[in-house]
C-alpha positions as CSV (number, residue, x, y, z in Angstrom):
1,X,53.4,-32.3,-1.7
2,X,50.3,-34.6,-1.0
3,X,49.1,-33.9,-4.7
4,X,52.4,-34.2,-5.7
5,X,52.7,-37.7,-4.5
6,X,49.4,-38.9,-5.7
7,X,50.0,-37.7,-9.1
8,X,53.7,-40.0,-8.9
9,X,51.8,-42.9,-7.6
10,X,49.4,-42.9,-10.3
11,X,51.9,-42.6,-12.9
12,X,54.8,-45.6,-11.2
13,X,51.6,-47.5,-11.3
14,X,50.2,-46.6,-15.0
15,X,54.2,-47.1,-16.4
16,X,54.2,-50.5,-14.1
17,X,50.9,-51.5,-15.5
18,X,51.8,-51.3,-19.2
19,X,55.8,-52.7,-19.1
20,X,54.4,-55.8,-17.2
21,X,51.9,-56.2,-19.6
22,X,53.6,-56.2,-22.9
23,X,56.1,-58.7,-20.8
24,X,53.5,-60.6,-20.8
25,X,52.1,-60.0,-24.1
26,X,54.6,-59.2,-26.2
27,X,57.2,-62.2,-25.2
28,X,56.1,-64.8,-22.9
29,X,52.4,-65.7,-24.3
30,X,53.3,-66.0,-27.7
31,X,56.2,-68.1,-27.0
32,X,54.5,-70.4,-24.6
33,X,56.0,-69.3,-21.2
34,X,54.3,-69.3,-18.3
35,X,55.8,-67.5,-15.4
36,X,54.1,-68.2,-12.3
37,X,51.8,-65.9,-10.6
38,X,47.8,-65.0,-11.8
39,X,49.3,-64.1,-14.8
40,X,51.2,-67.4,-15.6
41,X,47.7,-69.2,-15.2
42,X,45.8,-66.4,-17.1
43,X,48.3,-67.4,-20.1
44,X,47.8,-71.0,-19.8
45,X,44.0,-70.7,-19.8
46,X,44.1,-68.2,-22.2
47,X,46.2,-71.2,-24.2
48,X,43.4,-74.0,-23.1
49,X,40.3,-71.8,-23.8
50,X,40.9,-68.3,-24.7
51,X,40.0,-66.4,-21.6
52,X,41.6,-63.0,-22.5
53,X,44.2,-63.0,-19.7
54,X,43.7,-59.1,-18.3
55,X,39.9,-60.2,-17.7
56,X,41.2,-63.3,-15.8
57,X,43.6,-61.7,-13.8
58,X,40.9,-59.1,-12.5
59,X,38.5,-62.0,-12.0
60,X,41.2,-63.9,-9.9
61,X,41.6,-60.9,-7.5
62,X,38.0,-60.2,-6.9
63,X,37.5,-62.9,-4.2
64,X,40.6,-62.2,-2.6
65,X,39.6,-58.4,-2.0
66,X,36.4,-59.0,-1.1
67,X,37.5,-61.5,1.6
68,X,40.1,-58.9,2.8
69,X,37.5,-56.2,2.7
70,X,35.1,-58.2,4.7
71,X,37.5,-60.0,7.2
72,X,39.2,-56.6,7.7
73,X,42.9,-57.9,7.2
74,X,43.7,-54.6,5.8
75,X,42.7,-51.1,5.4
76,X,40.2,-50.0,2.8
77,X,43.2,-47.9,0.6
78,X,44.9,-50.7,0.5
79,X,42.1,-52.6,-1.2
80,X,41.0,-50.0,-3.3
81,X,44.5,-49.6,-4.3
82,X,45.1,-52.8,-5.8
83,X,41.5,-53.3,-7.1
84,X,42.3,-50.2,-9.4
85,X,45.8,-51.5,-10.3
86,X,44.0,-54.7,-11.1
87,X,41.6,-53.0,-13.3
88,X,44.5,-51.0,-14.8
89,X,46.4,-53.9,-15.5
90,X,43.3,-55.7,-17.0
91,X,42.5,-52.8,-19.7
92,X,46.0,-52.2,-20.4
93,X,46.6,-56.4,-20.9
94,X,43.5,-57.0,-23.2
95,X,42.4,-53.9,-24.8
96,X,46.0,-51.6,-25.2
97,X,49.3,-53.6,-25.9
98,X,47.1,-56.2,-28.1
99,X,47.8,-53.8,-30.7
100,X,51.8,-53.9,-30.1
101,X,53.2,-56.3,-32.3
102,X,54.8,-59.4,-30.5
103,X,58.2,-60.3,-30.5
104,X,58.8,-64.1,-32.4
105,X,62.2,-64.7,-32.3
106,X,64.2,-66.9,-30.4
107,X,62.4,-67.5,-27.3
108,X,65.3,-67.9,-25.0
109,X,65.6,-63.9,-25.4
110,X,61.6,-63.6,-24.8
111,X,62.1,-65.4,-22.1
112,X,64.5,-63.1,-20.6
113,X,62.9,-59.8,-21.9
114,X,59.8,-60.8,-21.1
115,X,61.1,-61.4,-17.3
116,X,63.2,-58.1,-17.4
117,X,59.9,-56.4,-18.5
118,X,57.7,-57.8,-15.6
119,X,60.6,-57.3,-13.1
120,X,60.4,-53.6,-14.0
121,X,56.3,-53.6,-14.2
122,X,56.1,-54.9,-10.7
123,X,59.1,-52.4,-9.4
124,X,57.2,-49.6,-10.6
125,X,53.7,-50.6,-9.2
126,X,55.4,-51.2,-6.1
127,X,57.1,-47.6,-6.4
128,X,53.7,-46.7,-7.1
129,X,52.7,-47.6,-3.4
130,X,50.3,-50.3,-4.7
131,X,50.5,-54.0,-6.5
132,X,49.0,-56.0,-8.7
133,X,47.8,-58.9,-6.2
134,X,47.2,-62.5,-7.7
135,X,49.0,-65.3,-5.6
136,X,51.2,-63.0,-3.8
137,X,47.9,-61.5,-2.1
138,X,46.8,-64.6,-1.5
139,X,49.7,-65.1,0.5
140,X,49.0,-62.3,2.2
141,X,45.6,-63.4,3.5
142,X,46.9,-66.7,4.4
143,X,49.6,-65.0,6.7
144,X,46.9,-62.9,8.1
145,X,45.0,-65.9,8.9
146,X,47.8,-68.2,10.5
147,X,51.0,-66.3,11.0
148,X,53.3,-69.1,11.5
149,X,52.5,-70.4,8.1
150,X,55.5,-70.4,6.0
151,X,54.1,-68.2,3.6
152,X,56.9,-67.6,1.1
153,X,57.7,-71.2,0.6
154,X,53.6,-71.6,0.0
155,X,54.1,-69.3,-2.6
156,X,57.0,-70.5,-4.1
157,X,55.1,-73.7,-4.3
158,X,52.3,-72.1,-6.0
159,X,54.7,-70.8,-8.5
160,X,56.2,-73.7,-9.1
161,X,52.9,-75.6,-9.8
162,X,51.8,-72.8,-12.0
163,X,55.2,-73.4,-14.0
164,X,55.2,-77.3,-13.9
165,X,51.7,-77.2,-15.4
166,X,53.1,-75.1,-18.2
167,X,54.8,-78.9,-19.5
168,X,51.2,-80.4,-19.3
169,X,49.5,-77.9,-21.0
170,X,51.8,-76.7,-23.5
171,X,53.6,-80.1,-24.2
172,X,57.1,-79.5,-23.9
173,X,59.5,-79.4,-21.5
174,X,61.3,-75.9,-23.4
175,X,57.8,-74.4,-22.0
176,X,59.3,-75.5,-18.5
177,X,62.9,-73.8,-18.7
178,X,62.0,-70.8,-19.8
179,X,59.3,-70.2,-17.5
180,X,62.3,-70.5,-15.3
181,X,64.4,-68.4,-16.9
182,X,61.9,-65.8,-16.8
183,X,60.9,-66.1,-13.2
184,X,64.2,-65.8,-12.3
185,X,65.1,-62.7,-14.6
186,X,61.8,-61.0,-13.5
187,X,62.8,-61.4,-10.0
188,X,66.3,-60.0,-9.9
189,X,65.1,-56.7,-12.8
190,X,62.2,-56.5,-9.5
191,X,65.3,-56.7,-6.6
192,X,67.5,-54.4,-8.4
193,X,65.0,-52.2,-9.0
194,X,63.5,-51.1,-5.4
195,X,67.6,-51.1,-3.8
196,X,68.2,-49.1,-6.2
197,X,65.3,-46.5,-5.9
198,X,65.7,-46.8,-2.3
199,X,69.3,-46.6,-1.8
200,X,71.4,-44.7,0.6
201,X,74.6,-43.4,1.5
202,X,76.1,-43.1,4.9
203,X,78.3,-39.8,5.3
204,X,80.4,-39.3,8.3
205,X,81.5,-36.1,8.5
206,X,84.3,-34.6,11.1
207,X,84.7,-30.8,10.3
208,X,85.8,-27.8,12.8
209,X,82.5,-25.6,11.6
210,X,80.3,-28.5,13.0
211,X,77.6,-25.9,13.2
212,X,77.5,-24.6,9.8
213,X,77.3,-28.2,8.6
214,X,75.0,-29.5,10.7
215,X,72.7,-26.2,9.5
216,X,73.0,-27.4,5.9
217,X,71.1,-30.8,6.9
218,X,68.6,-28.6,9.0
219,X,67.6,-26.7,6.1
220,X,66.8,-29.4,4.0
221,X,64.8,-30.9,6.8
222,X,67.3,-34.4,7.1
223,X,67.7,-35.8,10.2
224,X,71.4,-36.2,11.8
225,X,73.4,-37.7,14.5
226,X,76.1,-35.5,16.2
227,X,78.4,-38.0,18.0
228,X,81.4,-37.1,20.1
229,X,85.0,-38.5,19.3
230,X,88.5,-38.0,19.9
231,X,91.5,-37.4,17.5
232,X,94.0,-40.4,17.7
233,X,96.5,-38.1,17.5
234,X,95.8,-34.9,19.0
235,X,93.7,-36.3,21.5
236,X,91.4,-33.0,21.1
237,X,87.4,-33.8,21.0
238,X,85.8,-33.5,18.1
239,X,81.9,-34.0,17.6
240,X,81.1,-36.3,14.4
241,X,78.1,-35.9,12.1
242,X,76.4,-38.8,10.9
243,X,73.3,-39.0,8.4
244,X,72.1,-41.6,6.0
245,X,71.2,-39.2,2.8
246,X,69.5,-40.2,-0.7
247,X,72.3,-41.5,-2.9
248,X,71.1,-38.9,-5.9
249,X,71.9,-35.5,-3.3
250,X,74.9,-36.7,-1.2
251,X,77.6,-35.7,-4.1
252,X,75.4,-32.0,-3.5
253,X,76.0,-32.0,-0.1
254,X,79.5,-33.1,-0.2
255,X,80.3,-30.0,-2.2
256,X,78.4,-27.4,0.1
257,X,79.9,-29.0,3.3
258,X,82.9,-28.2,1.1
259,X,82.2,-24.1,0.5
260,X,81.8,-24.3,4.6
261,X,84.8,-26.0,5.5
262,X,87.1,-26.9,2.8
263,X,89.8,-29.4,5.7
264,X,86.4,-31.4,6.7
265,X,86.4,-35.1,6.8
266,X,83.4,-36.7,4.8
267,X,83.8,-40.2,4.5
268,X,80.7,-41.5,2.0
269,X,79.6,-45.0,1.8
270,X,76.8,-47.3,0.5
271,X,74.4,-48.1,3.6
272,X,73.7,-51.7,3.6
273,X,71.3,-51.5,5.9
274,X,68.9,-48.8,7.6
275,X,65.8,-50.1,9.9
276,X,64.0,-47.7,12.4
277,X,63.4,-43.8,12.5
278,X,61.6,-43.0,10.1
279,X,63.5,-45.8,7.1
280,X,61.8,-49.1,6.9
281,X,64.2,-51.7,6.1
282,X,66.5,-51.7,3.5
283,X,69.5,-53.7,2.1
């Protein structure tokens, strides 16, 4: 399972790595859009001066890890981990979808696919149980270092500048809107993304064969809650099962709790929220 895991991490991040890159690429660069982040400033340098903009990116992170590494904010797998992805995403950027031919159409649709592509780059890297650092690390290390900073809105900020500057640089304000446009698609493809991979449903399930139900979530190793409760109209007790399941297997369950006990209740709804036990939060 371990190697199992590994080798799913490694390829999240490797498919994460090359759709954020020919994002960036393949639709915002050529059309002049600069969407926040390390990358938004690797494309305006790469603009001013020709920096390639995978070998900026890398450079960018290097500091930050090695602060992190030597202040001991976090653990060493966790630097390592986004120093490869870093790397990764350098190669990939500069030396692999270079050779992918770039979209030059109407850049109100590069704007958007390129935002829908690094939406889905960063879901997968972060799928991947890793990222690609750049300002959001930075953000990181300032939290670390004063935890009543408001640390989003410093990011935000960042963001902002990165796309402002994109009108200075670039020389026209169309640079500016669909950076915007971009940002904004890229972060709702990201949101959608990890609620969906992470979603649950909640079953609640009232059955007479409580036993032989509750076995079936035993034997695939899921956690329940047996609660007790009382018919409204009989008035006979009744014990309740409750578990939050993976929304791809609870349609499977749903039909073996029917084989055991074809009268049983099972109500089946979207969780909107599970914190604690073993879930970290979701929405």
């Amino acid at each position: 399972m371990k190697i199992k895991r590994v080798f799913s991490n490694i390829l999240f991040n490797l498919i994460g790595c090359f759709i954020y890159a020919v994002g960036i690429n393949c639709f915002n660069a050529p059309h002049k859009i600069a969407p926040g982040g390390a990358s938004g400033i690797a494309i305006l340098l790469n603009y001013i001066c020709g920096i390639p903009m995978g070998l900026f990116v890398f450079l960018f992170n290097i500091p930050l890890l090695f602060l992190i590494l030597y202040k001991k904010y976090f653990s060493k797998s966790f630097v390592v981990k986004t120093l490869l992805t870093t790397m990764l995403l350098s190669f990939i950027t500069d030396y692999i979808v270079v050779k992918i031919p770039v979209y030059k159409g109407d850049a109100l649709l590069a704007a958007m696919f390129g935002g829908a592509l690094m939406g889905c780059g960063l879901g997968f890297v972060h799928l991947g149980k890793s990222n690609t650092g750049g300002i959001s690390l930075l953000g990181l290390i300032v939290q670390k270092i004063n935890p009543q900073f408001q640390v989003g809105s410093m990011i935000s900020a960042l963001n902002f500048l990165v796309v402002i500057s994109s009108v200075l640089v670039f020389k026209n304000i169309e640079s500016f809107l669909y950076a915007v446009v971009a940002v904004y698609v890229s972060g709702a493809f990201m949101d959608k993304m990890l609620s969906s991979a992470d979603s649950k449903d909640m079953m609640i399930i009232i059955s007479e064969c409580t036993d032989k139900v509750r076995n079936l979530f035993l034997q695939k190793k899921m956690g329940i809650t047996i609660l007790k409760g009382e018919g409204g109209y009989s008035s006979e007790v009744q014990r309740v099962i409750l578990c939050a399941v993976d929304k791809g297997i609870s349609e499977e369950i749903r039909e073996q709790v029917k084989v055991v006990d074809e009268q049983a209740l099972i109500i089946t709804t979207k969780a909107s929220k599970i914190e604690g036990k073993g879930f970290r939060c979701m929405t």
